[in-house]
N, C-alpha and C positions, 0 to 999 in steps of 0.2 A: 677694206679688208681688215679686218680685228685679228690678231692674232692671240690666241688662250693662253697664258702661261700657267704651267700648271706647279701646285705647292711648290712639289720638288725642284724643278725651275727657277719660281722662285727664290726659294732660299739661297741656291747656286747664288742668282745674281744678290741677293743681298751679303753673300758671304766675300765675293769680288769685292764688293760697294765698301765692306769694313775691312779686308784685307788693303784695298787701293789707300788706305789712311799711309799705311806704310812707306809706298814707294810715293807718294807727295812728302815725305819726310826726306826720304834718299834727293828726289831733285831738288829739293831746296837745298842739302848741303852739298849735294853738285854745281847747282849755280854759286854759290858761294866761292866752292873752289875754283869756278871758270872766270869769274869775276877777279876775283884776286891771281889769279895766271893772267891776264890779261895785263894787270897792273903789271906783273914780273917781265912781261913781254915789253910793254912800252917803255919800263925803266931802262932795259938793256936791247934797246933799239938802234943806238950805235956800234953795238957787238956783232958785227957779219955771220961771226961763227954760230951765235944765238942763233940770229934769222934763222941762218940756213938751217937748223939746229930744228926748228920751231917748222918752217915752212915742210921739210920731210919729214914729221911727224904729222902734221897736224891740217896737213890742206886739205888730205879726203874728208876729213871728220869734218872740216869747216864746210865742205861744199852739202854732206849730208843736213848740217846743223841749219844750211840755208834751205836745203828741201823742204823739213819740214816744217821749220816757218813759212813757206812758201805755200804746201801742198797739205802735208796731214793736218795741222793745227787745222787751218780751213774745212778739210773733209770731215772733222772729229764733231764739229758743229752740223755739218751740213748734214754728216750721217743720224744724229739727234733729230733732226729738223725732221727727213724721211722716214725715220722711226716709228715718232710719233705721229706722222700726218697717214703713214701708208696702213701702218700696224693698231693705231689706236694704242702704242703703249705709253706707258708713265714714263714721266720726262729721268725721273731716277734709275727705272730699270733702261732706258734710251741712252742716260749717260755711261751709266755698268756696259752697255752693248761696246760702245763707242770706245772710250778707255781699254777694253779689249783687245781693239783692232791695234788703237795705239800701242798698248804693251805689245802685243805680237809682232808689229813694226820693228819696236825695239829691239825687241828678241831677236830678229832675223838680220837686221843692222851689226848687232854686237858680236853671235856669229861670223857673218862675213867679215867684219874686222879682226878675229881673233883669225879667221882661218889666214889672212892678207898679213897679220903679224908673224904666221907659225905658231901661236898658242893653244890651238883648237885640240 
């Protein structure tokens, strides 16, 4: 099964393809900052009050952060993989597809945490 993308289509996905430059900018200086809170974590690991401090803020995020290394990373590929094999499309507009899904993951992640915060 080939699926046609047509101009307009197109362009969508190449407009995702150069906007996503963006949020690869944002998660690098996110991982930055999880990497060095990690430091601030371990330095003040004899601090009970940290912990606790640390552990109710920050366990659901950690169990999410395990999901999707667990689960999307994995499907982000594998949905690529069925892209191209079912639809006959290019491996670029299969990654635009994919990246998608992940952004909308995210999106609906970061909802439910704001609503679990009270920030929504």
């Amino acid at each position: 099964m080939s699926t046609k993308i047509s101009d307009q289509d197109q362009k969508w996905l190449d407009m995702v393809d150069e906007l996503s430059k963006e949020g690869v900018s944002i998660a690098k200086r996110s991982s930055m900052e999880s990497a060095e809170y990690v430091d601030l974590l371990l330095s003040n690991f004899d601090d009970k009050n940290y912990c606790q401090m640390v552990i109710n803020q920050h366990a659901v995020e950690a169990a999410i952060g395990q999901y999707f290394a667990d689960v999307i990373a994995p499907f982000f590929f594998d949905m690529q993989k069925v892209l191209r094999k079912k639809t006959k499309m290019s491996k670029s507009n299969a990654e635009t597809c994919a990246r998608i899904h992940v952004g909308r993951f995210i999106r609906n992640i970061t909802k439910e945490l704001n609503k679990r915060n009270g920030e929504e």
